[in-house]
C-alpha distance (Angstrom), angle and dihedral (degrees) to the residues before:
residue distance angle dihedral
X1 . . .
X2 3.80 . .
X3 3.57 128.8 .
X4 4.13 121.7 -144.7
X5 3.64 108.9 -128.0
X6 3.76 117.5 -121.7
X7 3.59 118.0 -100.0
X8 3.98 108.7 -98.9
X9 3.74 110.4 -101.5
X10 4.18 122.7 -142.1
X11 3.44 137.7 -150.4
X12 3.59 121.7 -133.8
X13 3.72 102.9 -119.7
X14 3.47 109.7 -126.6
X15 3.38 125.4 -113.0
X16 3.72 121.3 -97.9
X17 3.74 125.3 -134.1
X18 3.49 97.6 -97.2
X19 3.34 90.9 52.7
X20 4.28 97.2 61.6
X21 3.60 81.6 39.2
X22 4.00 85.3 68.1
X23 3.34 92.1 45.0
X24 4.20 96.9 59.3
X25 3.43 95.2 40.2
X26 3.71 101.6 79.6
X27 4.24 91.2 35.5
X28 4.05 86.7 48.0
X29 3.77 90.5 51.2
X30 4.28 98.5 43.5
X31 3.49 85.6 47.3
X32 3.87 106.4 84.5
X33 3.62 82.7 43.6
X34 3.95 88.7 54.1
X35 3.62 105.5 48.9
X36 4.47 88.8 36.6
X37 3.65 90.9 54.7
X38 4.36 92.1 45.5
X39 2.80 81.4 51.4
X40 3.82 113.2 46.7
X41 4.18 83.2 43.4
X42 4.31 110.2 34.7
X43 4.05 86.7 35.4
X44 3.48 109.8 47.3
X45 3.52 98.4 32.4
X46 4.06 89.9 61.0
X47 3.48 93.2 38.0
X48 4.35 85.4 52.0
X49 4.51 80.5 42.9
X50 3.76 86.1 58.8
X51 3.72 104.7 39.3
X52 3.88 80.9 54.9
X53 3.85 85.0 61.5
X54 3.49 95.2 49.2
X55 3.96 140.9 84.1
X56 3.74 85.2 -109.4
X57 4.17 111.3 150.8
X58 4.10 110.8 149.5
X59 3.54 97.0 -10.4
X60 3.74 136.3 37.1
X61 3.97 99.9 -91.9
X62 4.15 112.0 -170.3
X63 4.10 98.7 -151.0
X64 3.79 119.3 103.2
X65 3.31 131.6 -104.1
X66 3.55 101.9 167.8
X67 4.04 112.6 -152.4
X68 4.19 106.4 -10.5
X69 3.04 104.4 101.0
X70 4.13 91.6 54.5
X71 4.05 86.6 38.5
X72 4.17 89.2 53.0
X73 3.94 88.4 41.3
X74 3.74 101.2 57.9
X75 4.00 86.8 47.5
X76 3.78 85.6 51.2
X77 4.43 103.4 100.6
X78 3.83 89.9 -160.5
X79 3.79 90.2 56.5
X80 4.28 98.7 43.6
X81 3.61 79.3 36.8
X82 3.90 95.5 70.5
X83 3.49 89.5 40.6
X84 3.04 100.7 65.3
X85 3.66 87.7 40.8
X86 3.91 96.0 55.1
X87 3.86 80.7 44.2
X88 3.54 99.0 65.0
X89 4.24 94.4 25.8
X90 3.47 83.3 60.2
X91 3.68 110.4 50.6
X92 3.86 89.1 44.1
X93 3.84 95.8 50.1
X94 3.58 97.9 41.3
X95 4.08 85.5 46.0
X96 3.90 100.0 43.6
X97 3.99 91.3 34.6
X98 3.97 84.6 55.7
X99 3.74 92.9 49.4
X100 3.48 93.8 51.3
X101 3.01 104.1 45.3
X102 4.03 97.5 46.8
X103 4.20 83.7 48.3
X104 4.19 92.5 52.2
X105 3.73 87.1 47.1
X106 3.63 98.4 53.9
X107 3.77 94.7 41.7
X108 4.22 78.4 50.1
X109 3.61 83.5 52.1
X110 3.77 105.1 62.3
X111 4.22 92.0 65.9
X112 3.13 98.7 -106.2
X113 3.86 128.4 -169.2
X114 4.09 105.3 -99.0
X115 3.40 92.9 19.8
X116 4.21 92.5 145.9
X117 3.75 87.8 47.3
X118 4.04 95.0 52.5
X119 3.27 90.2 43.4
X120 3.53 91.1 64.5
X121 3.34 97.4 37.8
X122 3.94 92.7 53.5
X123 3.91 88.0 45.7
X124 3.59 103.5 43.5
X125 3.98 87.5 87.3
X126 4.12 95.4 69.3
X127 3.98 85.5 52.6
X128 3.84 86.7 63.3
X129 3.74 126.0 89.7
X130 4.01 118.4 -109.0
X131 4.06 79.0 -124.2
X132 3.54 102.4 55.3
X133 4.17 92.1 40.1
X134 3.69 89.1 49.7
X135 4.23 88.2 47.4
X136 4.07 91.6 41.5
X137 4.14 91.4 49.2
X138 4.12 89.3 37.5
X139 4.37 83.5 61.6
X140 3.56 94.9 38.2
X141 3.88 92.0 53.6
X142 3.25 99.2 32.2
X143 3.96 111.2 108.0
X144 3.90 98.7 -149.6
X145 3.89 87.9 49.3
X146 3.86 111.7 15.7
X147 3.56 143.2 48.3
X148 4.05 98.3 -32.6
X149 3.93 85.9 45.1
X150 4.21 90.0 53.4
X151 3.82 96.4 41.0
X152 3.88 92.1 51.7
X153 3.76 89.0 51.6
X154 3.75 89.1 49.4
X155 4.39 86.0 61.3
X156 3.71 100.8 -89.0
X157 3.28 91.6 117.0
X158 4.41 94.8 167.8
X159 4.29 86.5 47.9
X160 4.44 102.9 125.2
X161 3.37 118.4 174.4
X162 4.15 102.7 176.1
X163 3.61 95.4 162.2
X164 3.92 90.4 128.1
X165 3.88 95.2 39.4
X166 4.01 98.5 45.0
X167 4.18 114.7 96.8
X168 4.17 84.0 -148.2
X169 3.98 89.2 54.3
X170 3.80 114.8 19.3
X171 4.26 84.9 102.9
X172 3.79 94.9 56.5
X173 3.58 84.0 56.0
X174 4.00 92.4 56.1
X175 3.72 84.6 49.1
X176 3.77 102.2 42.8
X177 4.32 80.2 56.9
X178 3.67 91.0 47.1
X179 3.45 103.5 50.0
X180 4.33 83.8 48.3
X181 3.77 81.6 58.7
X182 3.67 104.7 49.2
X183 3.82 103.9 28.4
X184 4.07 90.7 82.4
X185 4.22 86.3 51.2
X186 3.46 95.0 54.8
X187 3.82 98.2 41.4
X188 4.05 88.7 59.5
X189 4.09 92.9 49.7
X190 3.96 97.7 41.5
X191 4.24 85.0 44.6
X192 3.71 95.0 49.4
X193 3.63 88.2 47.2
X194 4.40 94.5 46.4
X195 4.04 82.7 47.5
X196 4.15 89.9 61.2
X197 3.69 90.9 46.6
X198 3.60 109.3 128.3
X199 4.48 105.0 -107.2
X200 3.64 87.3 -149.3
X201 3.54 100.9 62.4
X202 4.07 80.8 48.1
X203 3.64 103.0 49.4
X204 4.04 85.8 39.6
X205 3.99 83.3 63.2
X206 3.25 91.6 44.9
X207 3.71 94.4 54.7
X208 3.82 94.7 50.0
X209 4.24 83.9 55.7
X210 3.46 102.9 -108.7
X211 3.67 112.3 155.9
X212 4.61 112.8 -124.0
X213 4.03 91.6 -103.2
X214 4.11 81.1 60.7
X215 3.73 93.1 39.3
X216 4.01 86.3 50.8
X217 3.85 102.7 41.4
X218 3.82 97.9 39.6
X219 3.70 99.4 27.7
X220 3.90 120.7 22.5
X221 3.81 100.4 32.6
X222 3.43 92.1 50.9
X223 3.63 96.6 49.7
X224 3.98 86.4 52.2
X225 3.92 91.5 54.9
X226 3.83 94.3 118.2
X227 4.24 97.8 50.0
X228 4.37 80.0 52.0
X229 3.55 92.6 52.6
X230 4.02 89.4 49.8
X231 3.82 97.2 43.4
X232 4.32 81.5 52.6
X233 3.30 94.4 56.3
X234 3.98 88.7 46.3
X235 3.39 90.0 44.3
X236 3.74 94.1 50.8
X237 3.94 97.8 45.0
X238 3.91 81.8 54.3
X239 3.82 96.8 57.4
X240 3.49 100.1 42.9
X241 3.90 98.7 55.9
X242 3.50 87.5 42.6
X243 4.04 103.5 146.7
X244 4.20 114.7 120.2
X245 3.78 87.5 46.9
X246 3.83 102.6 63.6
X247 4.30 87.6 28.9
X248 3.49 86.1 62.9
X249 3.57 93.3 40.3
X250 3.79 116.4 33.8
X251 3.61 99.8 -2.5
X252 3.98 78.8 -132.1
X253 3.78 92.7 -68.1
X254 2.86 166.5 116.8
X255 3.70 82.3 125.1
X256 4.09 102.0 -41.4
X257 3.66 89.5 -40.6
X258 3.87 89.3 122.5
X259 3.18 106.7 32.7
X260 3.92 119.2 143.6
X261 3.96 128.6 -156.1
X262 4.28 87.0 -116.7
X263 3.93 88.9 47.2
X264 4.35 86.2 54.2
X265 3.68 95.8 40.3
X266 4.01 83.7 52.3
X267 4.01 90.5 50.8
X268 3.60 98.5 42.5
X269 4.35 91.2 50.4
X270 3.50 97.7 47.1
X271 3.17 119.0 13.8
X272 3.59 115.3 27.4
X273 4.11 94.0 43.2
X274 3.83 89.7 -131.2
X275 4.09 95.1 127.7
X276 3.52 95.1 159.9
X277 4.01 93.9 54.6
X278 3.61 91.0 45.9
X279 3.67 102.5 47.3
X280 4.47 74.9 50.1
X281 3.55 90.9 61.9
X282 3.48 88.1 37.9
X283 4.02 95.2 60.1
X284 4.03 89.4 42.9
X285 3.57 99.9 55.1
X286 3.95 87.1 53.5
X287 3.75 93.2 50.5
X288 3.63 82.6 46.2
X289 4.15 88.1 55.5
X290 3.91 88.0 45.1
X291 4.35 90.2 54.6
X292 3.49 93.9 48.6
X293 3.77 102.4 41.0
X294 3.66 86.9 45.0
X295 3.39 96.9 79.5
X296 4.08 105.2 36.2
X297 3.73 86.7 52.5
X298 4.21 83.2 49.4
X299 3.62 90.5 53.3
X300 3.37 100.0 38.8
X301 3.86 95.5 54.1
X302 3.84 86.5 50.7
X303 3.75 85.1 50.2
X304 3.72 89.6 61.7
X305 3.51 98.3 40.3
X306 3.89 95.1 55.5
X307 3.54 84.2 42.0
X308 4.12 98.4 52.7
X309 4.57 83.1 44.2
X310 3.83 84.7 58.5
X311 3.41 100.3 51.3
């Protein structure tokens, strides 16, 4: 009768100094980085949560004041003002970036002649400053020194293009600048993205006789549902610290016509004295980021998930 022999056992070898060594470096160097950024974040945004609480005017003042100073902001027209004004900027530049952006990258698609050259052209924009893009678009719509300024020259002497200088307008100017600015960035993400689409599912489209608008709308876009979802949340972070732009532009007026939530939490810090108010408006336009990320990062981690039980 013959007895199988146990299967040889081994000992993990343990691990020499060098080794551990290897393994602290990398935590030892990330870790100044670590605690700096907890702290820059956790610690300054409660200590900005509790000056909002507090009696706080020119200087930081520790006694409690419970809610005034968000009571006395929401009755404050300059601040729901640029709400509503970063409500409506955003939703248009976010939309009309988006579109433009998706319609430069399919033209880019197609292999066009030039295509290096228009792609720089289109992305040159993102390279320049919110400053100098606000200045550029404040001469160009300007009527003393833009485009009402060169058409009267030309003979037209009754041509008035106020868009700029009109309360009911002013914004769509802001936007008109913005969407120049962003356009080019989204273009490059949503044309990387149609470059990694899988040919196969193309040509398989293709074969069952569905025409490219199809192929894009029911096949390509929705392949390229992740890269949207990023260049939203870009696109979102961009409008809602949106500050140098409209400076440069409108200075926020005609009167407060374009005012913007970063423009009043500016005003109210450091040069009104009202500390308390601004570090207010400061705490609401994070909830704010917190209500509308919420969701994209919702539907983008059900993107993925549908996406990882296909595959």
């Amino acid at each position: 009768m013959s007895h199988a022999s146990a299967p040889p056992t081994f000992k993990p070898r343990p691990k020499g100094r060098a080794a551990r060594i290897a393994q602290i470096i990398p935590l030892a160097v990330l870790l100044p980085t670590i605690v700096t950024t907890g702290i820059y974040i956790f610690v300054f945004v409660g200590w900005n949560i509790y000056l909002s609480l507090s009696t706080s005017t020119l200087l930081p003042v520790y006694d409690y004041a419970g809610f005034d100073a968000y009571t006395r902001l929401w009755r404050n027209p300059r601040w729901t003002t640029g709400v509503w004004n970063l409500a409506l900027f955003g939703a248009l530049y976010i939309i009309l970036s988006t579109i433009v952006g998706i319609f430069l990258a399919i033209l880019m698609d197609q292999k066009i002649k030039g295509e290096n050259l228009l792609r720089s052209i289109f992305l040159y924009p993102i390279a320049i400053s919110f400053v100098v893009t606000g200045t550029t678009w404040q001469w160009i719509l300007n009527p003393s020194t833009g485009l009402e300024a060169f058409m009267r020259n030309l003979g037209w002497e009754s041509f008035t293009f106020s868009l700029i200088t009109n309360r009911e307008t002013a914004l769509y100017a802001v936007v008109i600048a913005a969407v120049w600015h962003a356009s080019g960035f989204v273009m490059v993400m949503v044309l990387a993205a149609l470059r990694g689409v899988d040919h196969d599912m193309v040509k398989a489209g293709q074969i069952d006789g569905a025409g490219m608008m199809k192929i894009y709308r029911r096949i390509i876009l929705p392949a390229i549902w992740p890269v949207m979802i990023s260049v939203v949340i870009i696109l979102v972070q961009f409008a809602i610290k949106t500050f140098d732009l409209v400076l440069a532009l409108t200075h926020g007026g005609p009167g407060i016509s374009t005012t913007f939530p970063a423009m009043f939490v500016y005003d109210r810090l450091f040069a009104a004295g009202e500390l308390a108010q601004g570090a207010a408006a400061a705490v609401w336009m994070l909830i704010g980021l917190f209500v509308i990320f919420l969701p994209v990062l919702t539907l983008s981690w059900i993107v993925r998930r549908q996406k990882g039980a296909t595959q």
